[in-house]
C-alpha positions as semicolon CSV with decimal commas, in nm:
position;residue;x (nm);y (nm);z (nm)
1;X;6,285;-6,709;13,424
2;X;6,629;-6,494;13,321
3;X;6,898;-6,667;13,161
4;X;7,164;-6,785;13,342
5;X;7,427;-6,896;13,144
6;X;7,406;-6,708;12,812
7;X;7,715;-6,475;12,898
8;X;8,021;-6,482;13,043
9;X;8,087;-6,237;13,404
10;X;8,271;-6,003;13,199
11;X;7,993;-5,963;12,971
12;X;7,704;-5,992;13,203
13;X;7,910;-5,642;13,364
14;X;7,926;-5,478;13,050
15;X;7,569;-5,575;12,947
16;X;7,447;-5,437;13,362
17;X;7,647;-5,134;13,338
18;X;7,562;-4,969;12,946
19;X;7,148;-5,071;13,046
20;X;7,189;-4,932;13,386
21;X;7,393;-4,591;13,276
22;X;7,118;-4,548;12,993
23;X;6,864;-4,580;13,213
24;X;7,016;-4,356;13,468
25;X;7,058;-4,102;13,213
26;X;6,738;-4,113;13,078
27;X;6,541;-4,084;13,450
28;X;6,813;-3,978;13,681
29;X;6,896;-4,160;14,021
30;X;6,604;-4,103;14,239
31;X;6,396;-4,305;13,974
32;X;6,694;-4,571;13,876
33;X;6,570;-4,899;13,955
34;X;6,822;-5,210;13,946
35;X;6,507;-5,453;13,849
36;X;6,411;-5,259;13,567
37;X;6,780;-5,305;13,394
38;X;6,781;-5,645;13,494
39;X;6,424;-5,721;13,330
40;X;6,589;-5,519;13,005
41;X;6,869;-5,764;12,992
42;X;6,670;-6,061;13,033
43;X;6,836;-6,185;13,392
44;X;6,709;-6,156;13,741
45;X;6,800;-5,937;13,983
46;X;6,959;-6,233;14,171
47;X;7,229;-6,161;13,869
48;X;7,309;-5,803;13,912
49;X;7,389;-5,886;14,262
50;X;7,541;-6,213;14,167
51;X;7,808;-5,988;13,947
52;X;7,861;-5,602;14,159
53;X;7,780;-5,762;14,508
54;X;7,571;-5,490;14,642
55;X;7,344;-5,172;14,461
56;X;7,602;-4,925;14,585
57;X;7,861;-5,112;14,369
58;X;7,616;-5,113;14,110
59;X;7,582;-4,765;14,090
60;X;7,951;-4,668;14,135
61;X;7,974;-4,854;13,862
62;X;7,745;-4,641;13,606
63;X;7,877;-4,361;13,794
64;X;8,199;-4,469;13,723
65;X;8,155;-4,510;13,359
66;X;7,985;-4,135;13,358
67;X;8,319;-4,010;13,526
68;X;8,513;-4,230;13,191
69;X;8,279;-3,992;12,939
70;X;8,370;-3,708;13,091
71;X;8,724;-3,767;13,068
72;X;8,736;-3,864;12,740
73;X;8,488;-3,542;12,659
74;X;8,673;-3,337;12,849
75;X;9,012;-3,450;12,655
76;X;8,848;-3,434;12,322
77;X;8,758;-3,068;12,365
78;X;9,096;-2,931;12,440
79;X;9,278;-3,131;12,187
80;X;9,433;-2,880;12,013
81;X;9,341;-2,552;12,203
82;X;9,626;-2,282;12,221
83;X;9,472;-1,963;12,276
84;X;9,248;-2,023;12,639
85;X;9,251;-2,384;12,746
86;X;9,088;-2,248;13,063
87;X;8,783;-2,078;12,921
88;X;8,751;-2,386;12,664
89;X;8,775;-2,633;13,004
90;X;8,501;-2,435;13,139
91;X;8,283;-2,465;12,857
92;X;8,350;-2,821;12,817
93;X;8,207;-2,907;13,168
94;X;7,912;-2,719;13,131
95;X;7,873;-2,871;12,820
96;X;7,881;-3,221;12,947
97;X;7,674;-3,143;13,239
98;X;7,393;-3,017;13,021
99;X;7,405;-3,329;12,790
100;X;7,432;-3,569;13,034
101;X;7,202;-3,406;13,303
102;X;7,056;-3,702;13,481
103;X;7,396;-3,937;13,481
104;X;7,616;-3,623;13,574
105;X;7,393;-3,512;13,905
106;X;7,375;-3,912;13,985
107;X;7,777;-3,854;14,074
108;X;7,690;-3,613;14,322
109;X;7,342;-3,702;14,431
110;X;7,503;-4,111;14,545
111;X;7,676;-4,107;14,835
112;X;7,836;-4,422;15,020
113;X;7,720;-4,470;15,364
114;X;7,936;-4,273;15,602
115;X;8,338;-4,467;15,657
116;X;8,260;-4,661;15,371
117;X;8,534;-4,592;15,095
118;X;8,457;-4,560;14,723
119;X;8,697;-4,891;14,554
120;X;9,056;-4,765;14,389
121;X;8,916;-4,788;14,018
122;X;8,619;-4,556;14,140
123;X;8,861;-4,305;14,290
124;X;9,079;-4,345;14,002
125;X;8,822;-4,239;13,785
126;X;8,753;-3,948;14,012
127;X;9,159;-3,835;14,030
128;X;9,146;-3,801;13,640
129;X;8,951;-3,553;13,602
130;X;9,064;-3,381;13,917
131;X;9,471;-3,439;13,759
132;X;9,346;-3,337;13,374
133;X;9,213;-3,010;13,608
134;X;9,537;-2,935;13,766
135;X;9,728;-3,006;13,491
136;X;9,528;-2,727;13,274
137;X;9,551;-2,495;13,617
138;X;9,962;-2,532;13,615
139;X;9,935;-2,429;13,244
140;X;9,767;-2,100;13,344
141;X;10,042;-1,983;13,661
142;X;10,337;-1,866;13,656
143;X;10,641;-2,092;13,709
144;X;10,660;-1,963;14,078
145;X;10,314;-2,059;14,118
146;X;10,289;-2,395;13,990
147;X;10,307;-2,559;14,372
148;X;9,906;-2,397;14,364
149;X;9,761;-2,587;14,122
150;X;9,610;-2,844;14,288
151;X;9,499;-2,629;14,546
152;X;9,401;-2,399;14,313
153;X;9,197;-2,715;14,131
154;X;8,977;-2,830;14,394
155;X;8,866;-2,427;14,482
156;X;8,798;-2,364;14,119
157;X;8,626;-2,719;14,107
158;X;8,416;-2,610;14,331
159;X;8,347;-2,263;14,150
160;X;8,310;-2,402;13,862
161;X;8,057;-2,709;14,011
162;X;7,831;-2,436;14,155
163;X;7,798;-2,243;13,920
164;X;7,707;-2,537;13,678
165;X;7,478;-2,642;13,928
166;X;7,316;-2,305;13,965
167;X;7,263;-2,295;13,578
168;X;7,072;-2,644;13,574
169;X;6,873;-2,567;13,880
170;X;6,757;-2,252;13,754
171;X;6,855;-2,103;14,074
172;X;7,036;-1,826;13,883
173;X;6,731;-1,733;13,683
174;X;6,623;-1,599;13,984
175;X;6,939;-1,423;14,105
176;X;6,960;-1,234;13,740
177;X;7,251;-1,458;13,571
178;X;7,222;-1,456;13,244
179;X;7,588;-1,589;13,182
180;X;7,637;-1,837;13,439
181;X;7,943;-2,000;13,220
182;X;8,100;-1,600;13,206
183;X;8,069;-1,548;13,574
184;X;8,269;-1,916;13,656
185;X;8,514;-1,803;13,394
186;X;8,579;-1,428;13,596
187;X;8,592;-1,637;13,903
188;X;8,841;-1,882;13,793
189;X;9,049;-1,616;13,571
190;X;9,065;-1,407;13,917
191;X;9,213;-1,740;14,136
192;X;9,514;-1,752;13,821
193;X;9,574;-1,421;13,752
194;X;9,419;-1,347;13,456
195;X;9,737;-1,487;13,246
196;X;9,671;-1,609;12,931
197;X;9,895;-1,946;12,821
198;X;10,111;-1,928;12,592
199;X;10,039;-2,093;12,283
């Protein structure tokens, strides 16, 4: 039988969410299986649903705290960058995609059921990358084009999402890409202008 009163809520969460976002990165969301991270905790499954309610709160959850890394990763990269913040941003994301394959295609591959909306933290988590995005953007126009940058975000989001996705896929091995990272760099260099920031 699982414990039941070794930890407090708070802890139980924290103890469900860094088992479950292992386990998610190590064999991806099609193969993520709630009873398996409750049976490495030592609870039931009763638990997990006791604390996050439902599985799709349970995975927003791990996706949530994949969406925290990448922040953070994101952050640590361009600490310090002067000469191209953009190039350097671009980099970074492939870089985190790569090394956290399985948890960073679990953000897209989940979806809610359809009118159901993701909780404020989730989205939250989801506007800070988007606003860290925009913010490098706005570095990169010039001061007439600043009102663009979040337009200008979510297009080159998209670019740059693509073409990451392309990469892992292998689906540009077979177009002839050899610089998948180069070509979403062009394409997002193109939507700015080409301007490099000053330092």
């Amino acid at each position: 039988m699982g414990r039941r009163s070794d930890h407090s809520r708070k802890e139980l969460r924290e103890m469900i969410v860094a088992e479950g976002h292992r386990q998610i990165s190590e064999v991806g969301f099609a193969r993520f299986s709630a009873r398996e991270v409750a049976k490495r905790i030592g609870y039931s499954i009763g638990t997990i649903y006791n604390v996050f309610g439902t599985h799709d709160q349970l995975i927003l959850a791990l996706n949530g705290r994949t969406l925290e890394l990448w922040r953070a990763y994101l952050e640590r990269q361009l600490e310090g960058e002067t000469h191209d913040r953009l190039k350097r941003a671009i980099e970074a994301y492939f870089e985190f995609a790569v090394s956290h394959r399985h948890a960073w295609t679990a953000v897209y591959d989940f979806h809610l059921p359809e009118g159901v909306q993701a909780p404020d933290d989730y989205q939250g988590k989801v506007m800070a990358i988007f606003d860290f995005v925009v913010a490098e953007v706005a570095r990169q126009l010039p001061p007439e084009r600043t009102g663009e940058a979040a337009a200008l975000a979510r297009s080159l989001l998209a670019t740059v999402h693509g073409h990451c996705h392309f990469a892992l896929s292998g689906t540009f091995e077979y177009l002839g890409e050899t610089d998948p990272v180069g070509a979403a760099l062009a394409r997002a260099k193109d939507a700015v202008g080409g301007r490099e920031p000053s330092a």
